[in-house]
C-alpha positions as a Markdown table, in Angstrom:
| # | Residue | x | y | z |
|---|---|---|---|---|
| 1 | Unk | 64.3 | 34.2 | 189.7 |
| 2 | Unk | 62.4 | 36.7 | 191.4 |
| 3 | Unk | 61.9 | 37.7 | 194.9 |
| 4 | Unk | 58.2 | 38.0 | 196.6 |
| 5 | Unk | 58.6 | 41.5 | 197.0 |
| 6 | Unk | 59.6 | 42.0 | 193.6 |
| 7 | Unk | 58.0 | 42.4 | 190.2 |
| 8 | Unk | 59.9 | 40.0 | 187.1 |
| 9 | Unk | 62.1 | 41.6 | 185.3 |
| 10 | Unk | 60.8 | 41.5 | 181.4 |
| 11 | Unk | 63.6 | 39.0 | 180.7 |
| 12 | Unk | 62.7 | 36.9 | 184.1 |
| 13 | Unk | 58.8 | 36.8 | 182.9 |
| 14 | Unk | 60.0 | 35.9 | 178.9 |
| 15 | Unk | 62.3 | 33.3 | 180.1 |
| 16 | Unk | 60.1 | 31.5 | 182.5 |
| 17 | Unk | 57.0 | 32.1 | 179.8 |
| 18 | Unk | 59.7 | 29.7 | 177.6 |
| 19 | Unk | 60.5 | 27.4 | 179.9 |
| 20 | Unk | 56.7 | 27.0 | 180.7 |
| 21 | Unk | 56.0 | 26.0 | 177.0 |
| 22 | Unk | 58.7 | 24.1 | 177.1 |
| 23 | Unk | 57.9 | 21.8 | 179.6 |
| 24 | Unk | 54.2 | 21.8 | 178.8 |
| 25 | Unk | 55.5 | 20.3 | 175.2 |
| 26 | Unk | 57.8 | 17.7 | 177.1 |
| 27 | Unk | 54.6 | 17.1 | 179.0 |
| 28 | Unk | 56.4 | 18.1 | 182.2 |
| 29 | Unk | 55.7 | 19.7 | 185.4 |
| 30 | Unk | 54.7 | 23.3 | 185.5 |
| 31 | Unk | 57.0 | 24.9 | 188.4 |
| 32 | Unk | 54.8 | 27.0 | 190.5 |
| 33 | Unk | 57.2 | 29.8 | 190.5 |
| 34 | Unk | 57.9 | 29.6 | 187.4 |
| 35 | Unk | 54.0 | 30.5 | 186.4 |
| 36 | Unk | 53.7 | 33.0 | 188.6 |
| 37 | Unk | 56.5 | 34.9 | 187.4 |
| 38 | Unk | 55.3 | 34.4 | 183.5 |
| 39 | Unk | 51.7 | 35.2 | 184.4 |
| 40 | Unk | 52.9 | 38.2 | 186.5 |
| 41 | Unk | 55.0 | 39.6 | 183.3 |
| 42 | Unk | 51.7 | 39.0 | 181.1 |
| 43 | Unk | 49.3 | 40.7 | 183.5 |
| 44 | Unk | 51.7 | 43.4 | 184.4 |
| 45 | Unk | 53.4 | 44.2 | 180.6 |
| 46 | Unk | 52.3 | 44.9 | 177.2 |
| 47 | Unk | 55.5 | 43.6 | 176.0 |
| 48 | Unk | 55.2 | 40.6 | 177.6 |
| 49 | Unk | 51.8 | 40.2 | 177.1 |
| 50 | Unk | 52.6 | 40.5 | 173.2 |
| 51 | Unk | 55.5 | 38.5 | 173.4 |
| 52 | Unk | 53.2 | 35.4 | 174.9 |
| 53 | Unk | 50.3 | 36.1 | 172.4 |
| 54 | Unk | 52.4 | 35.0 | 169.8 |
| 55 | Unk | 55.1 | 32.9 | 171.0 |
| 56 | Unk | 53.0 | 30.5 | 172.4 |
| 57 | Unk | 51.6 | 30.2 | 168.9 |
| 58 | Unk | 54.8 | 29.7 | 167.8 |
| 59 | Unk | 55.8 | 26.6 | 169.0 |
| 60 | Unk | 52.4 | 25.1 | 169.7 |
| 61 | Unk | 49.6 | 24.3 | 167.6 |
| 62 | Unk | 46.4 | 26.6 | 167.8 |
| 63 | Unk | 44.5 | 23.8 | 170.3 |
| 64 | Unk | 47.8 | 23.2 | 172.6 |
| 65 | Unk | 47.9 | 27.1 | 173.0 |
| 66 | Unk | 44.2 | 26.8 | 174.7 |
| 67 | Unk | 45.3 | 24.1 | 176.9 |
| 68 | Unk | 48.3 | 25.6 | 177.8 |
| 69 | Unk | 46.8 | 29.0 | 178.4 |
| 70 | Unk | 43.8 | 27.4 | 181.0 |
| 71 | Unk | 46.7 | 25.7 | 183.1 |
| 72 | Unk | 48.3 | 29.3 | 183.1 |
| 73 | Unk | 45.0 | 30.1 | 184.3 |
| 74 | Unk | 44.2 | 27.4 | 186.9 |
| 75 | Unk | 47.6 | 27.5 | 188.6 |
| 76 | Unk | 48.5 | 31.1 | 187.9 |
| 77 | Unk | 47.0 | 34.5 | 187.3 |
| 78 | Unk | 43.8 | 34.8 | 185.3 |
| 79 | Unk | 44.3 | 38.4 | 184.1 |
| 80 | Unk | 42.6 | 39.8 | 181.3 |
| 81 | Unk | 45.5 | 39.9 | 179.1 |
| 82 | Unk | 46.3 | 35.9 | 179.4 |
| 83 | Unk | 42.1 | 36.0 | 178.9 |
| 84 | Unk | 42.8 | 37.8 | 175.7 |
| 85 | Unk | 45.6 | 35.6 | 174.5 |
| 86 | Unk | 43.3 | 32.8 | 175.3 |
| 87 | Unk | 40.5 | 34.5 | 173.3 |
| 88 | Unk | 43.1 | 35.1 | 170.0 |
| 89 | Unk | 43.6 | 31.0 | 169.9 |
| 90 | Unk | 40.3 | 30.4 | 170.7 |
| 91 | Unk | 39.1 | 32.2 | 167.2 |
| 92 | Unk | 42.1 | 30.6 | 165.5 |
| 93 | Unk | 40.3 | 27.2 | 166.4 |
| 94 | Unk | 37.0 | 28.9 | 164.9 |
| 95 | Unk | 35.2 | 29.0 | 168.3 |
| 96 | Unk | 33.4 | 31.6 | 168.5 |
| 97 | Unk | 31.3 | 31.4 | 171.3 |
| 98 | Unk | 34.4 | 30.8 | 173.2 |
| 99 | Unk | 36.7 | 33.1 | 172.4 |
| 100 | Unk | 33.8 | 35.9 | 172.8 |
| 101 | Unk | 33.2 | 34.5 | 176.4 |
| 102 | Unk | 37.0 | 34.8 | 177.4 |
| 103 | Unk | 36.9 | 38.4 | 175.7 |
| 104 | Unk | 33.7 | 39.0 | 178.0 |
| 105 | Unk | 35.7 | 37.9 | 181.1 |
| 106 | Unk | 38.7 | 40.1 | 179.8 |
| 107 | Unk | 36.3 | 43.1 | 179.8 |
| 108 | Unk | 34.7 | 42.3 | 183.0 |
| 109 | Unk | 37.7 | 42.4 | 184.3 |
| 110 | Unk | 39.2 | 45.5 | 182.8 |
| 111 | Unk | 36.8 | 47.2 | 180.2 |
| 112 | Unk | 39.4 | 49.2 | 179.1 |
| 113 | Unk | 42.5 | 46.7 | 178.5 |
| 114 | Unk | 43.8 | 47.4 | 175.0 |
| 115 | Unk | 44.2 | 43.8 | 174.0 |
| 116 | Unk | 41.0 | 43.0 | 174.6 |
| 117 | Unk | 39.2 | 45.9 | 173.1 |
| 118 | Unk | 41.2 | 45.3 | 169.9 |
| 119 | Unk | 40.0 | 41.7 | 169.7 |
| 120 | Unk | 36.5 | 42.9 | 169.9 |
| 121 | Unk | 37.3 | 44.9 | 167.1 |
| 122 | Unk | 38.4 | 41.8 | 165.0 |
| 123 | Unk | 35.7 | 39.3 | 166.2 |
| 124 | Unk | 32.7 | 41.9 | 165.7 |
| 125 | Unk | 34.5 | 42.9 | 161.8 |
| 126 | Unk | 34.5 | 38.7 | 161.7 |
| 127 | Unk | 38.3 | 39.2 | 160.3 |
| 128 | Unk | 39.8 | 35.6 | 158.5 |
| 129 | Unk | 41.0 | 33.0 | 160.8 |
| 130 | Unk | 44.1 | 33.2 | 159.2 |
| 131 | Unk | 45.0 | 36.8 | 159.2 |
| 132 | Unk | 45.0 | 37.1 | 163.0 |
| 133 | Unk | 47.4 | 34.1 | 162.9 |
| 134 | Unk | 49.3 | 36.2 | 160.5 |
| 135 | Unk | 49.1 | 39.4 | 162.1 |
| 136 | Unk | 50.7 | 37.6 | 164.8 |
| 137 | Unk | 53.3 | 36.0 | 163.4 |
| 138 | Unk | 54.3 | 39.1 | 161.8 |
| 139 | Unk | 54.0 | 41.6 | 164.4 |
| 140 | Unk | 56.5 | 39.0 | 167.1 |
| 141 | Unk | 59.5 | 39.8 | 165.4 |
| 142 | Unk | 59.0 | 43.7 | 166.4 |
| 143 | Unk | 57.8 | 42.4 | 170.1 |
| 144 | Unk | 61.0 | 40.5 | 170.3 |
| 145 | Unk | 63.3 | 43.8 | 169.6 |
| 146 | Unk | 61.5 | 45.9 | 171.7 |
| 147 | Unk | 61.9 | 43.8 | 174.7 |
| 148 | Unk | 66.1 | 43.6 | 174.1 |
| 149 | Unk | 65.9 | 47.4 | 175.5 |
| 150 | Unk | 63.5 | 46.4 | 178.9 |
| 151 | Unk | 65.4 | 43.1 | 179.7 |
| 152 | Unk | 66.5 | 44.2 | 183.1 |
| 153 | Unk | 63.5 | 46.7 | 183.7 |
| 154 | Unk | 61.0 | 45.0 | 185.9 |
| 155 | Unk | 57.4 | 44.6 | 183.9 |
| 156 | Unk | 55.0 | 47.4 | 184.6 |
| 157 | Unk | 57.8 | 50.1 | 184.3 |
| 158 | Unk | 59.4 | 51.8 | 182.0 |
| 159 | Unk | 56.6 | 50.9 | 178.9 |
């Protein structure tokens, strides 16, 4: 696990970002060391920050992700990227006036972050529900692989 004067490594973030969704399913305890460290990976890495936007999605359904997400949120770090990811599953439930107000928050909060600028994109072309699900689902695969090379390199280096 990692030290207060450190930054996760990627694997430490992906692994505790697992364990988190894990327990969250079991309806179990969030650690709060264990959110830090995933919330830390998502805010500080675009790998890890790709990696949660669609494993999350992976193992829970589209209204679980949004729950999750907030008690990321609540007891972690509300950075725009987990505000993104958060935006994502909110337009995969068909909220729109939701998802647009976490993109809002994203881009208050960084008006440049990539993520978020990319949703905008989507939500203002008014893209199919189901093809950012699928865009998701296909692009994890390639997020997966490029995060085998970064394991031991602490997030917000080396990217």
């Amino acid at each position: 696990m990692q030290l207060d004067t450190q930054l996760p490594t990627h694997l430490e973030a992906v692994t505790c970002l697992d364990s988190l969704v894990s327990r969250f399913q079991d309806s179990a305890p969030l650690e709060e060391t264990v959110i830090k460290t995933a919330t830390l990976g998502i805010a500080k890495s675009v790998q890890v920050r790709d990696y949660a936007l669609g494993s999350i999605g992976l193992t829970l359904d589209p209204a679980d992700s949004v729950t999750f997400i907030k008690a990321l949120e609540v007891l972690g770090e509300a950075s725009p990227a987990l505000l993104a990811i958060k935006s994502a599953y909110l337009y995969e439930l068909d909220d729109s006036i939701g998802a647009n107000l976490a993109l809002n928050k994203a881009l208050s909060l960084d008006p440049t972050h990539s993520l978020s600028l990319l949703l905008r994109r989507v939500f203002s072309a008014s893209w199919p529900i189901g093809s950012l699900k699928a865009m998701r689902e296909e692009l994890h695969p390639k997020v997966v692989e490029g995060l085998v090379s970064l394991a031991t390199v602490r997030v917000g280096e080396g990217e």
